[in-house]
C-alpha positions in Angstrom: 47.5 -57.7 -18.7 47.6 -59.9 -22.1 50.5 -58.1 -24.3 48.4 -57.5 -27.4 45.3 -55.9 -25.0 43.6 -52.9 -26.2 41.3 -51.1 -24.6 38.0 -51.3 -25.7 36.5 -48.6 -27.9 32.9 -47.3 -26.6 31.3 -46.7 -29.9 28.2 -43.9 -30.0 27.1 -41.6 -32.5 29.5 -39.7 -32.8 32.2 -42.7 -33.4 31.8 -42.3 -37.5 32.3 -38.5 -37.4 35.5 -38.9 -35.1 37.1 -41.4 -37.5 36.5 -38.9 -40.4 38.2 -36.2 -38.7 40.8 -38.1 -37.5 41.3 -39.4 -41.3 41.9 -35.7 -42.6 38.4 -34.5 -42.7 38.8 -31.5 -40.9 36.6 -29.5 -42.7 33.9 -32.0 -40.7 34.9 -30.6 -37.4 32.4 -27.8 -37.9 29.5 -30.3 -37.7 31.2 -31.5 -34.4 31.0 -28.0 -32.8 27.2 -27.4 -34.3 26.5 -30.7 -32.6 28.1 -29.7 -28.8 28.0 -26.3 -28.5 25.3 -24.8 -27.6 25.1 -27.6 -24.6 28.9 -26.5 -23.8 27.6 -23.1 -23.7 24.7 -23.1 -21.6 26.6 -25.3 -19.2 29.5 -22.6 -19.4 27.4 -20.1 -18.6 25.6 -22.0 -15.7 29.6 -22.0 -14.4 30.7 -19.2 -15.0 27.9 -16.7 -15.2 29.2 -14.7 -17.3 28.3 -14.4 -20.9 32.2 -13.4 -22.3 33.8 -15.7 -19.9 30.9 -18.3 -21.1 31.6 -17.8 -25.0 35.6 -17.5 -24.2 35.3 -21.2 -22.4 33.8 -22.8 -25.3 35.8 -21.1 -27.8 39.0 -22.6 -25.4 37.3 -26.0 -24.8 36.9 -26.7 -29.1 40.5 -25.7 -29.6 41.7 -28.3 -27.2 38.9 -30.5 -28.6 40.9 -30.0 -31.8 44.4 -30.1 -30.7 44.0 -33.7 -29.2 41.2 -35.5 -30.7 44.1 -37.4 -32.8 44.6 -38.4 -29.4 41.0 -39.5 -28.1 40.9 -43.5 -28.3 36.9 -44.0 -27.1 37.8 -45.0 -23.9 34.9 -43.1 -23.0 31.8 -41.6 -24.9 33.1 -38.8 -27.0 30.6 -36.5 -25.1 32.3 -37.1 -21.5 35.5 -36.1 -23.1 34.3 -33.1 -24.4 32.7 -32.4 -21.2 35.9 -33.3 -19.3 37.7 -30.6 -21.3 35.3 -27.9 -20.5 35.0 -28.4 -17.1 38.8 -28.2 -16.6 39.0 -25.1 -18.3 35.6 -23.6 -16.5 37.4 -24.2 -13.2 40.5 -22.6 -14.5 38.4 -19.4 -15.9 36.6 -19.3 -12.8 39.3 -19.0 -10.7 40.4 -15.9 -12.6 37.1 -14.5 -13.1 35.9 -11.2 -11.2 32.8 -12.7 -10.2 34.6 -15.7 -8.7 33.9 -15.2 -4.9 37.1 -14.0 -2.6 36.3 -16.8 -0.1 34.7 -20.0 -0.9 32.2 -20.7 2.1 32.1 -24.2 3.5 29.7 -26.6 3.3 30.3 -28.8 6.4 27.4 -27.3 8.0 25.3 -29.1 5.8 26.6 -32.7 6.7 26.2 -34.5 9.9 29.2 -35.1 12.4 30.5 -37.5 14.0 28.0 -39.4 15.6 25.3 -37.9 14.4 24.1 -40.9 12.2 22.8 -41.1 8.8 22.7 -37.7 6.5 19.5 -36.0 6.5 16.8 -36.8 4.5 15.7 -34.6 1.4 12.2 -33.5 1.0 10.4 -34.3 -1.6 10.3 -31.1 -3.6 14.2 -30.9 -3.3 14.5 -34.2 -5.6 12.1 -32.5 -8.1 14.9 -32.0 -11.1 16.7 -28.7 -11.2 16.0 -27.8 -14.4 12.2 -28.3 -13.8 12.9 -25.5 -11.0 14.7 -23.2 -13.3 11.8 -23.1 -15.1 9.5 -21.5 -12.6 8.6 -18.4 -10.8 11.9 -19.4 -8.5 14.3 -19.8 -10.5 16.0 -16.3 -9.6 16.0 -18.1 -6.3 17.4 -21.3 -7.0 20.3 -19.7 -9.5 21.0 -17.5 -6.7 21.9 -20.2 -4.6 23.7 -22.5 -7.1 25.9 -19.6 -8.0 26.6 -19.5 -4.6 28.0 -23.2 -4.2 31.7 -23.9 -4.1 32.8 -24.2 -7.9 33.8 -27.9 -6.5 29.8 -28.5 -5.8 28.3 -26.9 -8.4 30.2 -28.8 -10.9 28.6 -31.9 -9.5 25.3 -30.0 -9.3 25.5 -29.2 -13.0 26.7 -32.1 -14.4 24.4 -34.8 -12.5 21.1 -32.6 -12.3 21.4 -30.4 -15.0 23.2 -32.1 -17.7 22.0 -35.6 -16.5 25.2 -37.8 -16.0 25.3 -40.4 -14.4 27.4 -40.9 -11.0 30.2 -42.8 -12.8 30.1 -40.5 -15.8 30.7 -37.5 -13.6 33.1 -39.2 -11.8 35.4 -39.9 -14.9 34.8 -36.3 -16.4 36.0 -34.9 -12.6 38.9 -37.5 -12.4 37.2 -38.5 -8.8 36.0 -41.4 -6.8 31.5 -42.3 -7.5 31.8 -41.8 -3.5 33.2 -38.4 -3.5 31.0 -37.5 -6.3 28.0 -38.5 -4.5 29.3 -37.1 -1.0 29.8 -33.4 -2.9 26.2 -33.9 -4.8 24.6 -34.5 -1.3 26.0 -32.1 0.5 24.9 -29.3 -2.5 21.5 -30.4 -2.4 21.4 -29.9 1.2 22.8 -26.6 0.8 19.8 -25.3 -2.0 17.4 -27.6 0.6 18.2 -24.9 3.1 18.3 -22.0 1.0 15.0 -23.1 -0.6 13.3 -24.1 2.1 11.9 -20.9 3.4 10.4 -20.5 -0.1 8.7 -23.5 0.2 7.3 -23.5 3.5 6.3 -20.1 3.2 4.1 -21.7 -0.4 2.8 -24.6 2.0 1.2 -21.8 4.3 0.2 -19.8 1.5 -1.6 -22.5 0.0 -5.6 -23.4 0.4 -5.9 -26.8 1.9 
């Protein structure tokens, strides 16, 4: 690596009001938060389902945003950074939380073996997006089951179906490979597959041809 090599900086919108901040504006920092936080929120609360342990997480993800953005170089967009922050400290929060489950169940069912050839295939109505399904008459259903993922899977869940990030960008805000990431989203679709798919056949029968 070249001596004088820097890495380069990902500018986005939020590049000017980083520079300010970082240049004594503090007082700007507010329009940072107004800017993230409701989106940290509802994503906390999609974790954690909790509303105390929700507001608690972002109020603890902004003071580390605060503590080291003197730190943050745009390596990355200033958004997967944040996110990065408050996913580490939802998975901490979670683990002390009362509604955190005593036993985590496993997901292995949900993946072929060895020899079993190529992963299932997912119907059609599982690739519809999740927030589309929140929106309907199942969401109680489809919450049900997402808060009953392993925090590892629903992470993915949330950030690539939910929030909308892209393989590698989940990847970096997880600190894992694109092929566990897509190995953990696959196997969690499976999983709501199978706990919607009752619902959904039952609709198919239901339903005048």
């Amino acid at each position: 690596m070249p001596q004088n090599w820097k890495p380069e900086i990902k500018k986005d919108e939020d590049y000017e009001l980083v520079q300010a901040i970082n240049a004594g504006r503090a007082d700007r920092f507010e329009e940072l938060i107004n800017r993230y936080e409701q989106k940290i929120y509802n994503f906390s609360l999609r974790m954690c389902n909790d509303v105390q342990d929700a507001e608690d997480m972002v109020q603890e993800t902004f003071l580390n945003v605060f503590k080291y953005l003197g730190g943050f170089r745009y390596e990355t967009k200033l958004k997967n950074w944040i996110y990065r922050i408050a996913a580490s400290a939802c998975i901490k929060r979670r683990r002390k939380s009362k509604f955190a489950p005593e036993k985590e169940l496993s997901l292995d069912e949900f993946m072929p073996g060895e020899g079993e050839g190529a992963p299932r295939e997912i119907p059609d109505w599982a690739n519809v997006p999740l927030d589309r399904l929140l929106d309907e008459e199942l969401s109680s259903i489809v919450k049900a089951g997402i808060d009953s993922l392993p925090d590892k899977y629903r992470m993915i869940l949330m950030l690539r179906d939910i929030e909308g990030f892209s393989t590698a960008e989940a990847a970096q805000i997880l600190d894992l490979t694109e092929s566990n990431v897509k190995v953990r989203l696959h196997r969690a679709r499976l999983y709501l597959r199978d706990r919607l798919k009752d619902y959904f056949d039952h609709d198919r029968i239901e339903s005048p041809s």
